[in-house]
C-alpha positions as CSV (number, residue, x, y, z in Angstrom):
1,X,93.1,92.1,86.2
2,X,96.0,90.1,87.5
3,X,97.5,90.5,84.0
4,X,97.6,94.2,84.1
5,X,100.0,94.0,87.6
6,X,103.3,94.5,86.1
7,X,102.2,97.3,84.0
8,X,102.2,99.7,86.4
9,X,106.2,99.2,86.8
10,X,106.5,98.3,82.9
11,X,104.8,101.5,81.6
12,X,106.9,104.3,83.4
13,X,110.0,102.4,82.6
14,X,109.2,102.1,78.9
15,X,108.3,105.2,79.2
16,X,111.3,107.1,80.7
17,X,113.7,104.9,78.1
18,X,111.5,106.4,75.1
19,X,112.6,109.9,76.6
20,X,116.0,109.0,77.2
21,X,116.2,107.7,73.5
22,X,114.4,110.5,71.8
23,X,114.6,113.6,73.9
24,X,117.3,115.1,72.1
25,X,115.2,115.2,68.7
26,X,111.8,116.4,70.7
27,X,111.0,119.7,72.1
28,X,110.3,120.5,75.8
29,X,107.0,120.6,75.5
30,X,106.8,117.6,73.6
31,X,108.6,115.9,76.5
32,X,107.1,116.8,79.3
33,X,103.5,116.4,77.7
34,X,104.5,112.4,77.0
35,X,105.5,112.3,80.8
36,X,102.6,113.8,82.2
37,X,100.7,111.4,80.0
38,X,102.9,108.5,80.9
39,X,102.6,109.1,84.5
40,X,99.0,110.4,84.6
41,X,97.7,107.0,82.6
42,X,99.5,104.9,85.1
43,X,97.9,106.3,88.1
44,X,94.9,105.9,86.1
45,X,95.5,102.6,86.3
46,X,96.6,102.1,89.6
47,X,93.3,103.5,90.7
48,X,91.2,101.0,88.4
49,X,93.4,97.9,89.9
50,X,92.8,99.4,93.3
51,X,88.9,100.0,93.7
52,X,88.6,96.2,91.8
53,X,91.4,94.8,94.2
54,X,89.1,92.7,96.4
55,X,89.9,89.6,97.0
56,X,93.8,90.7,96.6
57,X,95.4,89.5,93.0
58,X,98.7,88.0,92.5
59,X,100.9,87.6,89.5
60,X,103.5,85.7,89.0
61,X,106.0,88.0,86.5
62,X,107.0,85.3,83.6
63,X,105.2,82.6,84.9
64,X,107.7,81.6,87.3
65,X,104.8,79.8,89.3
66,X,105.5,78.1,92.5
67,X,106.3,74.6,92.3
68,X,105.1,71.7,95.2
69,X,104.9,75.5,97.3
70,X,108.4,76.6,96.5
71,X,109.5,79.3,94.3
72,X,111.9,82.3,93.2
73,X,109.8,83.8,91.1
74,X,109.0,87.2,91.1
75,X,105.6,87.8,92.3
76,X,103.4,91.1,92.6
77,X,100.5,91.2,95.3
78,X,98.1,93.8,94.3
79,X,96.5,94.4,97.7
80,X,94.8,97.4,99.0
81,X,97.4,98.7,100.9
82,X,100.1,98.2,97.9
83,X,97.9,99.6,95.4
84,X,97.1,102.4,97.8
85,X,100.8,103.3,97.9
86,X,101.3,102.7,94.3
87,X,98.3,104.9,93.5
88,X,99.4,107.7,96.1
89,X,102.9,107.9,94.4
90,X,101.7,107.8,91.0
91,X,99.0,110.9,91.5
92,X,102.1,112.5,93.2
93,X,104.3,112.2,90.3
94,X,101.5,113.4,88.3
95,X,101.1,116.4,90.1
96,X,105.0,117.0,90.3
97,X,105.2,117.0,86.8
98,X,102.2,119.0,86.1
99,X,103.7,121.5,88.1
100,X,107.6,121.5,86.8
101,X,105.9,122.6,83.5
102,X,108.8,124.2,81.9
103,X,110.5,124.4,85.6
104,X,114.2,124.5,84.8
105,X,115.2,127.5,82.8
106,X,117.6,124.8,80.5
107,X,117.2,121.2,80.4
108,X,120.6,119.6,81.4
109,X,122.8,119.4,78.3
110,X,119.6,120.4,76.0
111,X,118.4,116.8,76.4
112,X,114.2,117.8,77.4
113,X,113.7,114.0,78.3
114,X,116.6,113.6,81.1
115,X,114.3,115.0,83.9
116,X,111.1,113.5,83.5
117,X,112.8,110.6,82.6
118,X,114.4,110.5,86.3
119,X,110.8,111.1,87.5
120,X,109.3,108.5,85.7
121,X,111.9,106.2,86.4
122,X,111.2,107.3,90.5
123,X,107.2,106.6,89.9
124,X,108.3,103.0,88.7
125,X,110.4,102.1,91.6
126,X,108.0,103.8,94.3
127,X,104.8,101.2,92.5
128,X,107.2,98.3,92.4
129,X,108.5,98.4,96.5
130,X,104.7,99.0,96.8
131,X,103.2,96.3,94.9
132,X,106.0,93.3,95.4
133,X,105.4,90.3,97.1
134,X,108.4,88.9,97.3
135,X,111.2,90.2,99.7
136,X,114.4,90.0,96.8
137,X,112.5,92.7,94.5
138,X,111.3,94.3,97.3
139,X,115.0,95.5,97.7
140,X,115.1,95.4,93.8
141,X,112.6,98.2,93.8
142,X,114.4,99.8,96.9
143,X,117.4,100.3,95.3
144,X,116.1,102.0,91.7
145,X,113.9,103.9,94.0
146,X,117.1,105.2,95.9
147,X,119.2,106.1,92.6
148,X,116.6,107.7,91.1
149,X,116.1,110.1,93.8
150,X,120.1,110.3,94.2
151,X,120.4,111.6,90.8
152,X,117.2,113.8,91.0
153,X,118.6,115.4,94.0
154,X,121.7,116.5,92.4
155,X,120.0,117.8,89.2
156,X,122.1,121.0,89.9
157,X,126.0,118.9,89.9
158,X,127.7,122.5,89.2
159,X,126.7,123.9,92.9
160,X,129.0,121.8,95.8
161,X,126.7,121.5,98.6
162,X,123.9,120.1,96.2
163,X,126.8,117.3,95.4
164,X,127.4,116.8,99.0
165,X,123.9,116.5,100.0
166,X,123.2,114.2,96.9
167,X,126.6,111.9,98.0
168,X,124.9,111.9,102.1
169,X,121.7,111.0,100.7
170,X,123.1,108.1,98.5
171,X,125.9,106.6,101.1
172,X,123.5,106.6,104.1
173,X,120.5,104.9,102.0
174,X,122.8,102.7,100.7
175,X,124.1,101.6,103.5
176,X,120.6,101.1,104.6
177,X,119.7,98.7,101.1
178,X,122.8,96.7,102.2
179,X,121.6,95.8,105.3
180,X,118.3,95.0,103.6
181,X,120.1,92.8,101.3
182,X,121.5,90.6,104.2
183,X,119.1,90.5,105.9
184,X,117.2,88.7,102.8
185,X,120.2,86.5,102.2
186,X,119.3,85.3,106.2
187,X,116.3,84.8,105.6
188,X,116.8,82.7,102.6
189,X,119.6,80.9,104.4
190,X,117.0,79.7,106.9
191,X,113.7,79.2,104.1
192,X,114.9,78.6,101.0
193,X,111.9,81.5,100.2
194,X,111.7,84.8,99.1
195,X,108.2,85.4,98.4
196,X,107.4,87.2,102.0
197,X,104.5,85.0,103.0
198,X,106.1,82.2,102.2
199,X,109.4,83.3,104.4
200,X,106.8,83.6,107.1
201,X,105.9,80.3,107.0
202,X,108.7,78.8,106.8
203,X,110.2,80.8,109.9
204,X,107.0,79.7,111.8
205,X,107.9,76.0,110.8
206,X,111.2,76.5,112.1
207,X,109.8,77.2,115.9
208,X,111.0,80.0,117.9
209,X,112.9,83.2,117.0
210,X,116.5,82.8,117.3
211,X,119.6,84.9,117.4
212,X,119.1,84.6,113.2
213,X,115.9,85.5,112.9
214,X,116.6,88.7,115.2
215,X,119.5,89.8,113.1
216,X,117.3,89.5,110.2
217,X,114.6,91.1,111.6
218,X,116.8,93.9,112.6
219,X,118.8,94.6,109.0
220,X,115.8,94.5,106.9
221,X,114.1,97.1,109.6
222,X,117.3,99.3,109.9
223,X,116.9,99.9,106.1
224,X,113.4,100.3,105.4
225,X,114.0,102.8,109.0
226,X,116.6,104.8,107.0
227,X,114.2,105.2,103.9
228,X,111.5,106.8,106.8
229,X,113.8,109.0,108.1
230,X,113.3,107.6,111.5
231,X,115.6,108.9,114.7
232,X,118.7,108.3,114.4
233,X,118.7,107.5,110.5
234,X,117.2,110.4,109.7
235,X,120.4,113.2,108.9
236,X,120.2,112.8,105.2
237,X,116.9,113.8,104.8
238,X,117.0,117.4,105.8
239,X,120.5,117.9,103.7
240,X,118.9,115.7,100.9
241,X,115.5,118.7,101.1
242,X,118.0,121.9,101.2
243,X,119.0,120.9,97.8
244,X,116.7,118.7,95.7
245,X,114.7,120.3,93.5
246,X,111.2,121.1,94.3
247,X,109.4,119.2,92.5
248,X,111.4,116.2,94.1
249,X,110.8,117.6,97.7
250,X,107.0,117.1,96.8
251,X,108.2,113.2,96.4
252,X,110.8,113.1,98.9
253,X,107.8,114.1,101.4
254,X,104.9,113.3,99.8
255,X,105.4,109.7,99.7
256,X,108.9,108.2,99.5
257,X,109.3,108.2,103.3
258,X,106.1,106.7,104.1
259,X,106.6,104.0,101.6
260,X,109.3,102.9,104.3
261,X,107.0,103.7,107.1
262,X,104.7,101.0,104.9
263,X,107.8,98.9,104.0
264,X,107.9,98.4,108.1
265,X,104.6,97.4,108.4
266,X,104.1,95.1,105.0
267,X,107.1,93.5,106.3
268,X,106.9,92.7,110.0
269,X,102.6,92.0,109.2
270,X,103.8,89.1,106.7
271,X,107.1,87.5,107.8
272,X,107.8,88.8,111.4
273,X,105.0,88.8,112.8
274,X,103.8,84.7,113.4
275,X,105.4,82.4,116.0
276,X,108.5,81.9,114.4
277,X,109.3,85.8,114.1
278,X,109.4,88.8,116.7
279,X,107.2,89.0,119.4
280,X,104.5,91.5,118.9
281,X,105.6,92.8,122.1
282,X,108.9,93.6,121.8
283,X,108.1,94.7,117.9
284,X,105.5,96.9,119.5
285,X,107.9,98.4,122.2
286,X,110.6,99.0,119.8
287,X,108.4,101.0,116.4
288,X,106.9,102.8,119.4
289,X,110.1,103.9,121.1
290,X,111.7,104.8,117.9
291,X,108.5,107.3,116.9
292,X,108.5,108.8,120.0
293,X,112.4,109.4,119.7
294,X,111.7,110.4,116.1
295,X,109.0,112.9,116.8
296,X,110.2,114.7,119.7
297,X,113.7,115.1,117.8
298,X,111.8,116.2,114.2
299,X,109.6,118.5,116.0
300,X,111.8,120.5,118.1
301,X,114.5,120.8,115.0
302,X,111.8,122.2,113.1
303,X,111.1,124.8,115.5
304,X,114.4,125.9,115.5
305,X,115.1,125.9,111.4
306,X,115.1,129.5,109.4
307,X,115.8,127.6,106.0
308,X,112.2,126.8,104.8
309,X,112.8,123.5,103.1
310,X,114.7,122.2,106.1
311,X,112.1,122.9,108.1
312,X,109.5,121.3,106.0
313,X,112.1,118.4,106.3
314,X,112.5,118.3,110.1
315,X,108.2,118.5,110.0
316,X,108.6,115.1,107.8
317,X,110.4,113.5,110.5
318,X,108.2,114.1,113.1
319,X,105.2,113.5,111.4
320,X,107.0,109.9,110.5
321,X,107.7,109.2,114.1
322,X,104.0,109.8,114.7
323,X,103.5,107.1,111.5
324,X,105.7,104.6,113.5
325,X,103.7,104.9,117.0
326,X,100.7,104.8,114.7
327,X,101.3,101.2,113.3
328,X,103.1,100.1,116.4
329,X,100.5,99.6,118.5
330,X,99.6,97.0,116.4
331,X,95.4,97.2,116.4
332,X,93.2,97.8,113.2
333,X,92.4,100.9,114.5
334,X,95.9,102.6,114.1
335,X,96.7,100.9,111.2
336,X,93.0,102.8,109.6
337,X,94.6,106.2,111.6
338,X,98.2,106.2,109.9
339,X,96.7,105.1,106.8
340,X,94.4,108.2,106.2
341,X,96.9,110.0,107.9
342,X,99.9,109.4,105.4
343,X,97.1,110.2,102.7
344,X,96.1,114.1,104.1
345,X,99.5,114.6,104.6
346,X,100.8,113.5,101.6
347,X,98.5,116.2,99.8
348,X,99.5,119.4,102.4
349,X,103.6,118.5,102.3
350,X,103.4,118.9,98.9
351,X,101.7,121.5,98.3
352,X,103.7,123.5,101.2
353,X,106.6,122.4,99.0
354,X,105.3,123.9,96.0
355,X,104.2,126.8,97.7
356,X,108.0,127.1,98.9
357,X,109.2,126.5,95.5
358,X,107.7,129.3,94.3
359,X,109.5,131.5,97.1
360,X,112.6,130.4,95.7
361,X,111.9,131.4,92.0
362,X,110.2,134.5,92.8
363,X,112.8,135.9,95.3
364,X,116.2,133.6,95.1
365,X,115.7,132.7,99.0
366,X,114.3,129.9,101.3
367,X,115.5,131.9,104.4
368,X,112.7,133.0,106.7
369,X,114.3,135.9,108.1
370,X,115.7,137.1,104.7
371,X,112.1,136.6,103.0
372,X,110.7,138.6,105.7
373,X,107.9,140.6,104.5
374,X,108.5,140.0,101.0
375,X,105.9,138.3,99.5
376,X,103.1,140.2,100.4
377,X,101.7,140.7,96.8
378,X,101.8,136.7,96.9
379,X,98.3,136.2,98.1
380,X,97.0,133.0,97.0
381,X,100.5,131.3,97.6
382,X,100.1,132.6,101.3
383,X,96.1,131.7,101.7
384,X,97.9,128.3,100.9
385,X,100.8,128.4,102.9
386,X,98.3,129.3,106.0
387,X,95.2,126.9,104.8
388,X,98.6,124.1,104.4
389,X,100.1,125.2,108.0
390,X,96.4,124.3,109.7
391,X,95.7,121.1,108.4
392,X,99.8,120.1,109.3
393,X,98.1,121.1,112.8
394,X,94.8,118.8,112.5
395,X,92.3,121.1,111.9
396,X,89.4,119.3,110.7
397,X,87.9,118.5,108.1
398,X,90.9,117.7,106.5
399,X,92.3,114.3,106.2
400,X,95.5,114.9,108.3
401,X,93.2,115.8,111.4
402,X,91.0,112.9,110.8
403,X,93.4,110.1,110.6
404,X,95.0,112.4,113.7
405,X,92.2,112.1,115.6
406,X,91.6,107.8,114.7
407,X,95.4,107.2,115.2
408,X,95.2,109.4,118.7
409,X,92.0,107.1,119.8
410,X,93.9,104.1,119.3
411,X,97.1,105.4,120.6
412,X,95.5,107.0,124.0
413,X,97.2,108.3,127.0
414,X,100.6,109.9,127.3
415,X,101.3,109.0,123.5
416,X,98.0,111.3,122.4
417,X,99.8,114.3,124.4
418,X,102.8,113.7,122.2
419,X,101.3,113.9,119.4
420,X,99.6,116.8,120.0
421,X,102.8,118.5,121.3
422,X,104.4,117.1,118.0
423,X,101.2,118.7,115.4
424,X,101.8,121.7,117.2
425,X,105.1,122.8,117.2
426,X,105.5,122.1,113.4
427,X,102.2,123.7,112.7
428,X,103.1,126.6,114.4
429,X,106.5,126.6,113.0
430,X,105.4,126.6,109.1
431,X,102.4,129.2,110.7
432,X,105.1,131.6,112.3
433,X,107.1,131.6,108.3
434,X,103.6,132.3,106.8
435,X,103.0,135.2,109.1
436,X,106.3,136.7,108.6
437,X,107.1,136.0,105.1
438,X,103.6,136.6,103.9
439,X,102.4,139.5,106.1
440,X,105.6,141.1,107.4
441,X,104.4,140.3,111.1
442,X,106.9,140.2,113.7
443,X,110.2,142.5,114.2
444,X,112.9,142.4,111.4
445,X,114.7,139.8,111.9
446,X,118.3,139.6,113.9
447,X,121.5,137.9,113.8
448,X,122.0,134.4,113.6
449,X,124.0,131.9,115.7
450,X,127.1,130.0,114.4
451,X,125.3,126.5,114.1
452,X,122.5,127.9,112.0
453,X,121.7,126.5,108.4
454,X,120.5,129.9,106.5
455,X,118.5,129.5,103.2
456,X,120.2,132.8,101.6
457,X,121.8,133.2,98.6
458,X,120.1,129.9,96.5
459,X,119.9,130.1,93.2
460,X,116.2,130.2,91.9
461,X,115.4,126.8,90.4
462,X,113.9,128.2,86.7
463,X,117.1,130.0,85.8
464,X,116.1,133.4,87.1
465,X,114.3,134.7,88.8
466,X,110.4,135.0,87.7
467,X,108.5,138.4,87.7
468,X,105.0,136.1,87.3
469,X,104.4,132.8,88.9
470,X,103.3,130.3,86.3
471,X,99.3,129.2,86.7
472,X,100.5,125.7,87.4
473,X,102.6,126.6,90.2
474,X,99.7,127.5,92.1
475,X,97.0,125.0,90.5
476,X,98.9,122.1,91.5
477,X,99.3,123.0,95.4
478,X,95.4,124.2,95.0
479,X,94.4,120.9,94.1
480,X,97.0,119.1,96.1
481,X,95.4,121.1,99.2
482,X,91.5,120.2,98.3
483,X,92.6,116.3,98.0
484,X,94.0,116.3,101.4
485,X,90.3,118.1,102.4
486,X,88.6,115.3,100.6
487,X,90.1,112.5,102.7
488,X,88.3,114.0,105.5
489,X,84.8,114.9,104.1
490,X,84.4,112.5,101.1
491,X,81.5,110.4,101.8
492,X,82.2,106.7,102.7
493,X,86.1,107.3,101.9
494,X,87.8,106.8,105.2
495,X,85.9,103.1,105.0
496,X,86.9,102.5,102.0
497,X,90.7,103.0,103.0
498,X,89.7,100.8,106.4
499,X,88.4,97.8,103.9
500,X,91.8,98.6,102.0
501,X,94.2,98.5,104.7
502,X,92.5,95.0,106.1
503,X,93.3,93.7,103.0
504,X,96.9,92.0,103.2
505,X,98.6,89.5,101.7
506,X,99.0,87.8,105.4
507,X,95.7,86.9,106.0
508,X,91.6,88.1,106.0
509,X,89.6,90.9,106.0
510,X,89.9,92.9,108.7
511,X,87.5,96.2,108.3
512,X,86.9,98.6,111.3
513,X,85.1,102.1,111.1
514,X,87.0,105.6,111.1
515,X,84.7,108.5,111.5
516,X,84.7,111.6,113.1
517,X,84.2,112.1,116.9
518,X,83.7,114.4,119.3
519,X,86.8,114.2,121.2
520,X,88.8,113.4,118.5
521,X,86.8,117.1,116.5
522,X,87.4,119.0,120.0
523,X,91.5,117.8,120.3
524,X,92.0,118.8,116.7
525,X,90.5,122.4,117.5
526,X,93.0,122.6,120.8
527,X,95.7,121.9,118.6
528,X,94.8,124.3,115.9
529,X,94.6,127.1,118.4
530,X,97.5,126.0,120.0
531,X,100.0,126.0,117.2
532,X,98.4,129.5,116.4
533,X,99.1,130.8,119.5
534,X,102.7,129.5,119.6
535,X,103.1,130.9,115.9
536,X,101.7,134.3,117.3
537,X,104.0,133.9,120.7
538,X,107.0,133.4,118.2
539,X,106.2,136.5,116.4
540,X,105.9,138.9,119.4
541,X,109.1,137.1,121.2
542,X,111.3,136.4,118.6
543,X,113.5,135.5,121.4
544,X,111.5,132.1,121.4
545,X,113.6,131.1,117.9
546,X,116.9,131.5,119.7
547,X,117.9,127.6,120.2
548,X,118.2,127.2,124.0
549,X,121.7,126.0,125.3
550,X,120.2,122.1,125.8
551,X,118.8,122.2,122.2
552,X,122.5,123.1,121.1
553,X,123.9,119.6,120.8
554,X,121.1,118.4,118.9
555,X,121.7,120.8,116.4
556,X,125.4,120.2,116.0
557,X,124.4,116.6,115.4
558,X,123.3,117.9,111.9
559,X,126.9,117.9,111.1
560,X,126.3,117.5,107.5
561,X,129.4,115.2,108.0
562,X,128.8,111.7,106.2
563,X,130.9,109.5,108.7
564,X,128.9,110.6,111.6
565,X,125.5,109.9,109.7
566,X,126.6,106.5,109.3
567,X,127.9,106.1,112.9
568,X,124.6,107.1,113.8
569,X,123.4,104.7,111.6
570,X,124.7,101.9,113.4
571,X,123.8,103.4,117.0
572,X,120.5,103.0,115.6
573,X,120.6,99.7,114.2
574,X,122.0,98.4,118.0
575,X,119.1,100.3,119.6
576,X,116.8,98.4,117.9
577,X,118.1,95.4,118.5
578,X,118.4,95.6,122.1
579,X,114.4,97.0,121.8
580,X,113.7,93.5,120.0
581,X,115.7,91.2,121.8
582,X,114.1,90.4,125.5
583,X,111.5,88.1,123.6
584,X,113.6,86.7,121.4
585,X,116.0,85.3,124.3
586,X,113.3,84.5,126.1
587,X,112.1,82.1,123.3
């Protein structure tokens, strides 16, 4: 099995090149059938090597094998939690292709294999940051990841604000890889190692965490940070959503940003985390700090959005600050929560994307106001826009309200009320779109204000506009929608992603229990009704959606302005060091 490791990177590349090379001669639907195939086989096998993944396997790419315990090899760890991801984004990409089946009216200079090339090319990078074990390729994987989704985003290079968006997205993230990058070449400075066990190790050796060690620590975290989309790295990723395609939003969503969420946690759980790292203290101050900044600032800028997609965005963000606190906490427990919680909500972003998507084609508009009352003949898109909208709100059975309800038992207190406050306000947001884009509830809509961001006058995505939605515009969310139900009620699945998650390169086996509770049933009912009563509140009072005068300055900070992202950036990188660095100088 250890053999088979490298093919889940080597297969989508091949893949993609064998479009690039031959998509001018072969038809569309030649094309996108090879890449549907392509992808779909290699989530196939991602599956296989992850339910046959116990004990962990490790692979040495070219047989660079350690010598006397020292190597720079590249190795792959295929790990529960790695093969998870790698599986997750694979199925994704699946279903993303499945459902841009014949999606753009024209493919970009008549070349059928350019865009599910790109997407193939994205699946590859999102299995290899997933599955490497050394920190060098880690960023290796980073950065095709990153391009990929640069050039996906700004598919559409004849409209200027998808160029701008797709230039924010790439200088911020880049940024981000470069602090990655020197961070590693600390770390290696230090160890002379780059597998990340083996940097662990050898930082333990060294003693006690240093001025070094934190400005490692703190690089490598302010990158894999801007990946999440955590407060205050988080402006490109609502620009980045306004004008990707949607079949990338389903990506961008579905599982890009979590595989930073995971990149913190692989990362600080094998190098960081021993004697010779960061305290678990201050690490556990700082990720929890940052979510709770994150998820406040996500949730109450996705109450105030009228552009759909941004909204879905700003919903992201919160939901990745509720990732952050998840894992911070640092027990099994939360660990078990976030995982099954990044797995239901990978399925219901998604498929609220797609569901959006189909807005855009049908009507030429992601603008809630605008689309008021307009898509009442669309009644399976909005039984899925509603059924999507109550599972973003933790209603159980689904998956999101189960690892909701574990992550909330291991959080407790004051960080369970946030949470709640957080599932509520961007359930009740996507509820209070549904009700008046869907059902025409609520008054017509008024005026805007200067500083909002209106999703009027977009081009639909297919060319023109479509009088029938295609069958696999609505199958994929369908199915994307049941899988996130299925993490909630499939029999013995929430242990097998506990046995999963305790599986890590670092060390043993550590397997709690997720299930369903009582309290944790009862708190995902209060916040169901909660979020529909706030969406039902917004309809009667639209006066509710004007931003109030303190919520004004968080807005402008959206500036769509690249210079203040990255001075932001920066802010952010500082904050975290001054959360990490009472232990370390007092080591």
């Amino acid at each position: 099995m250890n053999d088979l490791l490298p093919l889940l990177v080597a297969v989508p590349i091949l893949g993609a090149a064998l479009l690039v090379a031959g998509g001018r001669r072969m038809s569309r639907p030649v094309a996108e059938l090879a890449a549907c195939t392509i992808s779909g086989g290699t989530a196939g096998l991602a599956l296989v090597l992850l339910l046959n993944s116990s004990p962990p396997m490790t692979e040495w790419v070219g047989g660079w094998t350690p010598v006397n315990g020292e190597s720079v090899g590249i190795v792959l760890t295929g790990d529960g939690p790695g093969l998870g991801m790698a599986a997750l984004a694979s199925l994704l990409t699946f279903a993303a292709l499945v459902y841009s089946w014949h999606y753009f009216d024209e493919p970009p200079r008549r070349h059928a294999g350019s865009f599910p090339a790109l997407m193939l090319l994205f699946q590859a990078g999102m299995c290899g940051f997933a599955i490497a074990g050394d920190l060098f390729n880690l960023f290796v994987w980073f950065e095709l990841m990153s391009v990929v989704a640069y050039a996906l985003t700004g598919t559409r290079v004849e409209d200027a604000k998808v160029v701008q968006g797709a230039l924010t997205f790439a200088v911020v993230t880049s940024l981000g890889a470069y602090a990655v990058l020197m961070g590693i070449g600390m770390l290696y400075a230090r160890t002379g190692e780059l597998a990340l066990t083996q940097i662990g190790r050898g930082l333990d050796a060294h003693g006690g965490p240093d001025a070094l060690t934190l400005a490692a620590f703190v690089l490598i975290l302010t990158g894999l940070l801007v990946k999440s989309a955590a407060v205050p790295f988080h402006f490109w990723l609502p620009d980045a959503h306004a004008v990707a395609p949607t079949p990338v939003c389903m990506l961008l969503s579905g599982v890009m940003v979590e595989l930073g969420t995971y990149g913190v946690w692989r990362v600080y759980g094998t190098v960081f985390s021993g004697p010779g790292g960061v305290p678990d203290a201050d690490f556990e101050r700082g990720l929890v700090v940052l979510g709770v900044l994150t998820a406040v600032v996500g949730a109450v800028m996705c109450w105030y959005q009228r552009h759909i997609k941004r909204l879905l965005a700003c919903s992201t963000v919160a939901h990745t600050g509720l990732f952050l606190i998840g894992i911070g906490v640092l027990t099994p427990e939360g660990d078990d929560g976030v995982a099954l919680y990044v797995l239901g909500h990978a399925g219901v972003k998604a498929a609220l994307f797609a569901c959006t998507g189909v807005l855009l084609d049908r009507y030429g508009s992601v603008d809630e106001r605008a689309l008021h009352g307009k898509a009442r003949e669309l009644r399976p898109v909005a039984v899925m826009y509603v059924i999507g909208a109550l599972a973003l709100a933790g209603l159980p059975p689904f998956g999101t309200a189960l690892g909701k309800a574990v992550t909330e038992e291991a959080v407790g207190g004051p960080l369970t009320v946030l949470m709640v406050a957080a599932t509520v306000l961007t359930a009740g947001a996507v509820l209070r779109v549904a009700a008046g884009v869907f059902f025409g509830l609520g008054p017509e809509p008024g005026s805007s204000d200067e500083y909002e961001t209106t999703g009027t006058g977009e081009e639909p995505e297919t060319g023109r506009r479509i009088s029938r939605v295609p069958d696999t515009m609505t199958a994929v969310p369908a199915v994307l929608l049941a899988a996130a139900l299925a993490v909630g009620v499939a029999p013995g699945f929430a242990g097998l992603v506990s046995h999963g998650v305790g599986e890590s390169a670092s060390g043993g086996l550590v397997v709690s229990a997720p299930h369903w509770t009582l309290p944790g049933v009862l708190l995902g009912l209060v916040s169901t009704l909660l979020a529909v009563g706030l969406a039902a509140l917004a309809v009667t009072r639209p006066a509710l959606l004007t931003a109030p005068d303190w919520a004004q300055p968080l807005r402008r900070l959206q500036s769509g302005h690249v210079g203040d992202y990255v001075a932001w950036l920066l802010v952010g990188a500082v904050l975290l060091g001054a959360l990490a660095l009472p232990g370390v100088a007092g080591s």
